[in-house]
C-alpha positions as CSV (number, residue, x, y, z in Angstrom):
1,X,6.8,-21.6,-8.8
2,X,7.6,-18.1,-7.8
3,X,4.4,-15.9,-6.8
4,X,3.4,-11.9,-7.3
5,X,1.3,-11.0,-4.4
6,X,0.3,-7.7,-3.7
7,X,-0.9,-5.9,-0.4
8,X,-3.1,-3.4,0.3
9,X,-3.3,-0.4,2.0
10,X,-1.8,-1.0,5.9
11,X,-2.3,2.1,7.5
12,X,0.0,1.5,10.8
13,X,-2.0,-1.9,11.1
14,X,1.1,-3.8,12.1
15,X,-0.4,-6.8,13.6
16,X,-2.8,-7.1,9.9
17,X,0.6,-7.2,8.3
18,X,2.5,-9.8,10.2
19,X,-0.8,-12.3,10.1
20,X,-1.0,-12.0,6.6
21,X,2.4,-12.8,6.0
22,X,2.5,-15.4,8.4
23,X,-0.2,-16.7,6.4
24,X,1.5,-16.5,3.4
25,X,5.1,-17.3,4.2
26,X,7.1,-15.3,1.5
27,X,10.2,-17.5,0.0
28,X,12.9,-15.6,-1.7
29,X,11.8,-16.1,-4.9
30,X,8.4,-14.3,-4.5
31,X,7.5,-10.6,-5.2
32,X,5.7,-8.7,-2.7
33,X,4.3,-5.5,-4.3
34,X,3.1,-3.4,-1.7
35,X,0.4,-0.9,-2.6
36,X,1.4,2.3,-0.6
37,X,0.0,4.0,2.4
38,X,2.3,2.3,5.1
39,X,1.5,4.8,7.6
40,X,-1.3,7.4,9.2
41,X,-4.3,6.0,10.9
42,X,-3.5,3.1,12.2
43,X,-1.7,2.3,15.7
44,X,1.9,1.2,14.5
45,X,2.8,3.4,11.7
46,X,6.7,2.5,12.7
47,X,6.2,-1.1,12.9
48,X,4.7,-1.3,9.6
49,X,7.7,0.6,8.2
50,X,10.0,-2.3,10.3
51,X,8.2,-5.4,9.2
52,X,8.7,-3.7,5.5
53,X,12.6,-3.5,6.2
54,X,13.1,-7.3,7.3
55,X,10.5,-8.3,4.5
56,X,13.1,-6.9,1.8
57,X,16.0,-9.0,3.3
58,X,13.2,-12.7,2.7
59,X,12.3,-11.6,-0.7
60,X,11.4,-9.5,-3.7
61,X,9.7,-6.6,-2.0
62,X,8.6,-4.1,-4.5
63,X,7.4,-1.2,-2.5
64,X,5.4,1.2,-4.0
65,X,4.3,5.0,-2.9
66,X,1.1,6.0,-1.8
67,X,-0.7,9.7,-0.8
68,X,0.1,9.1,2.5
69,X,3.6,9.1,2.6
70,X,3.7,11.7,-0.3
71,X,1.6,13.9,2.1
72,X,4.5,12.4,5.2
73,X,7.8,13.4,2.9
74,X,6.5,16.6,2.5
75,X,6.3,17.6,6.3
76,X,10.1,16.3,6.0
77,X,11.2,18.3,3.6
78,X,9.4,21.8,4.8
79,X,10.6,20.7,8.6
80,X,7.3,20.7,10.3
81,X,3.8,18.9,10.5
82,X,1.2,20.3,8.6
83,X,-2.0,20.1,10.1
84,X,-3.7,19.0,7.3
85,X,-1.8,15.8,7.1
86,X,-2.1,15.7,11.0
87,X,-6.3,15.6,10.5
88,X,-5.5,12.9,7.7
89,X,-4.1,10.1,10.4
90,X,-0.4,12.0,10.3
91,X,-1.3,12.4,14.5
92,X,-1.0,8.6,14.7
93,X,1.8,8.1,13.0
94,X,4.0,10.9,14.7
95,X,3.0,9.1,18.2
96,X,4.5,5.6,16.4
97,X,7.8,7.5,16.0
98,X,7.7,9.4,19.4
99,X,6.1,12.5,18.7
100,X,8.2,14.5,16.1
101,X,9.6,14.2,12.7
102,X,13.1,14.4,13.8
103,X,12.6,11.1,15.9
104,X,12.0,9.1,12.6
105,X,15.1,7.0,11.9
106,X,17.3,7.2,9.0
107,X,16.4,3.7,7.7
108,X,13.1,4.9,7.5
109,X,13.6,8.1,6.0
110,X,16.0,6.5,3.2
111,X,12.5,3.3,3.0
112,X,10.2,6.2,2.0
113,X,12.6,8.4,-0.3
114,X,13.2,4.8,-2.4
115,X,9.3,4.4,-2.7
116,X,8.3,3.3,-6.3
117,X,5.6,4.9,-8.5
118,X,4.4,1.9,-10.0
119,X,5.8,-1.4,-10.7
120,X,4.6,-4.0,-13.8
121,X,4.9,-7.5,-15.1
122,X,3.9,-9.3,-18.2
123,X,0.2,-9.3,-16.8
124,X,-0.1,-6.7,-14.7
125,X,0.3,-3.2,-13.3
126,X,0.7,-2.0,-9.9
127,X,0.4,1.3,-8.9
128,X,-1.6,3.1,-6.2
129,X,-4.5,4.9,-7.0
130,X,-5.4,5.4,-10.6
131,X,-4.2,5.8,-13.9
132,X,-4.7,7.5,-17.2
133,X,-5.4,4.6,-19.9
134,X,-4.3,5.8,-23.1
135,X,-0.6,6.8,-21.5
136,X,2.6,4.9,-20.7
137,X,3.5,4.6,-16.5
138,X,6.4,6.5,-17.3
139,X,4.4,9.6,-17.9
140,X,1.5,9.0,-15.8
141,X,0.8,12.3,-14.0
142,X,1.1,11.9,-10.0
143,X,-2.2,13.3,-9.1
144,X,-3.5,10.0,-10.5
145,X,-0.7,7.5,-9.2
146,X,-1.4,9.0,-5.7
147,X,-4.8,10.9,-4.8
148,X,-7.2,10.1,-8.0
149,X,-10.6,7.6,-6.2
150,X,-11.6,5.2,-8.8
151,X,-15.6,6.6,-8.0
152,X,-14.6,9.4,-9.4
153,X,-12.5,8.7,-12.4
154,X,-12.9,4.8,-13.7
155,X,-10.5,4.2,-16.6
156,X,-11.1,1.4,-19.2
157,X,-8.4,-1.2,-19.5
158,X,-4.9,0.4,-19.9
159,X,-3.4,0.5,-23.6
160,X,-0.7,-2.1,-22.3
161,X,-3.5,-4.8,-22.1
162,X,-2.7,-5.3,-18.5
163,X,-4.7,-6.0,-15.4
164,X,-4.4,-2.8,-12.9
165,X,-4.1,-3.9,-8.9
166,X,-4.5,-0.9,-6.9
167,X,-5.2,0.8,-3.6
168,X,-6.0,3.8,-2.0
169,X,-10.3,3.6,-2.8
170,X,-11.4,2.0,0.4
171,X,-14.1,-0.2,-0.2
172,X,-16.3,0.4,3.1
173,X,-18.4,-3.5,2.3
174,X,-14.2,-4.8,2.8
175,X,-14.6,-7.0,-0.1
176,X,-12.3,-6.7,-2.6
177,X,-13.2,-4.5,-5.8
178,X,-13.1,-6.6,-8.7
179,X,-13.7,-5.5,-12.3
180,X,-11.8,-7.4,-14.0
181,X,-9.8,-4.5,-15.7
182,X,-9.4,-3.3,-12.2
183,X,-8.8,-4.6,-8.9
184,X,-8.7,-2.8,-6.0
185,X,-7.4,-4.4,-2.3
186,X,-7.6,-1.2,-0.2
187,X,-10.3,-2.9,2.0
188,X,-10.4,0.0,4.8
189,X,-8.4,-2.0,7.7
190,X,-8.1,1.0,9.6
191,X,-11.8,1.5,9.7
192,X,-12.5,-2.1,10.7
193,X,-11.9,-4.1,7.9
194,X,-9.8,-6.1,6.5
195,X,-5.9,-6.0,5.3
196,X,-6.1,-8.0,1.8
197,X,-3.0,-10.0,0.3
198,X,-4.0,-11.0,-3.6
199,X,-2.0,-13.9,-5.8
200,X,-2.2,-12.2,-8.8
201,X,-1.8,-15.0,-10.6
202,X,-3.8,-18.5,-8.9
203,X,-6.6,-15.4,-7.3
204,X,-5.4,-16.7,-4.0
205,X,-6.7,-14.1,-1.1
206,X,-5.6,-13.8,2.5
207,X,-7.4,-11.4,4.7
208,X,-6.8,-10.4,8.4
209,X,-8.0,-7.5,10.9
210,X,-6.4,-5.2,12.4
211,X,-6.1,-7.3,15.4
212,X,-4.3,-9.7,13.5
213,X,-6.8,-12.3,13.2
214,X,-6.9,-14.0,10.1
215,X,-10.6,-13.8,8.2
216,X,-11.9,-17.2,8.5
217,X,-10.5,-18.7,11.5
């Protein structure tokens, strides 16, 4: 039976990302829906983006946008590196890609410019930060798709009736946030946590560090 997984925030953990999905073993017939924030922080920013790239040619990948990369595509498109997003774990990912902007390839340009706001099934919606409950995804304002914490603004269940699996609130304990309404599966990698892969629909959950090794080996 086909599976919906999603994946939290990777933050240029590269070796969290290939152990998880080593671990799981994606067949073409699943859906990967990838939470957002694919780069700043972490070591590999570029090899996150690469393992994203072949991931789409073994399966459904549904790759969604996070704050991170809205904060990268706007360095892009003004032509320099703001030093705001260089404080924010931008420094890390410009090393990944050899130091400037202009070094990032055009397969990974044209990966982040296709970057989804939110995806959604029969049970669930994806998206990366927060939503607004009483409104459709389609007119969801981006401050809350992107940047909105869930400690500071928890919604009830949306009108759609839908579970929400999101990103982008790191839970510090790296236990995944579950409130039944909400889940979130940002469980700070980067910071020396974990990387968290969620079945949406068996609860299935694979976990690995940033060092690639898997949580309960």
């Amino acid at each position: 039976m086909p599976r919906t997984i999603a994946i939290g925030d990777i933050h240029g953990c590269s070796q969290a990302l290939d152990a998880l999905l080593g671990a799981i073993g994606p067949a073409a017939d699943d859906t990967i829906v990838a939470l957002g924030d694919y780069v700043d922080r972490g070591p590999d920013s570029r090899g996150v983006v690469e393992r994203m790239l072949a991931l789409a040619k073994e399966c459904r990948l549904v790759p969604l946008m996070g704050n991170h990369e809205v904060m990268l595509l706007d360095c892009i498109d003004r032509g320099y590196a703001d030093p705001a997003w260089l404080t924010y774990g931008g420094k890390e990912t410009l090393e990944s890609f050899g130091g400037t902007l202009e070094k990032i390839p055009p397969q990974h340009l044209a990966f982040f410019r296709g970057l989804l706001p939110y995806f959604e099934t029969d049970t669930h919606i994806f998206l990366h930060a927060n939503y607004q409950y009483d409104m459709p995804l389609a007119e969801q304002p981006a401050y809350l798709l992107f940047w909105e914490h869930l400690h500071l603004s928890l919604p009830p269940r949306h009108e759609s009736g839908k579970t929400a699996i999101v990103g982008h609130t790191s839970q510090k304990s790296a236990e995944v946030l579950d409130l039944g309404h909400v889940v979130c599966i940002d469980t700070f990698c980067h910071g020396g946590g974990w990387l968290t892969a969620l079945d949406v629909d068996s609860g299935k959950v694979w976990q690995a560090d940033r060092a690639g090794q898997l949580r309960g080996d």
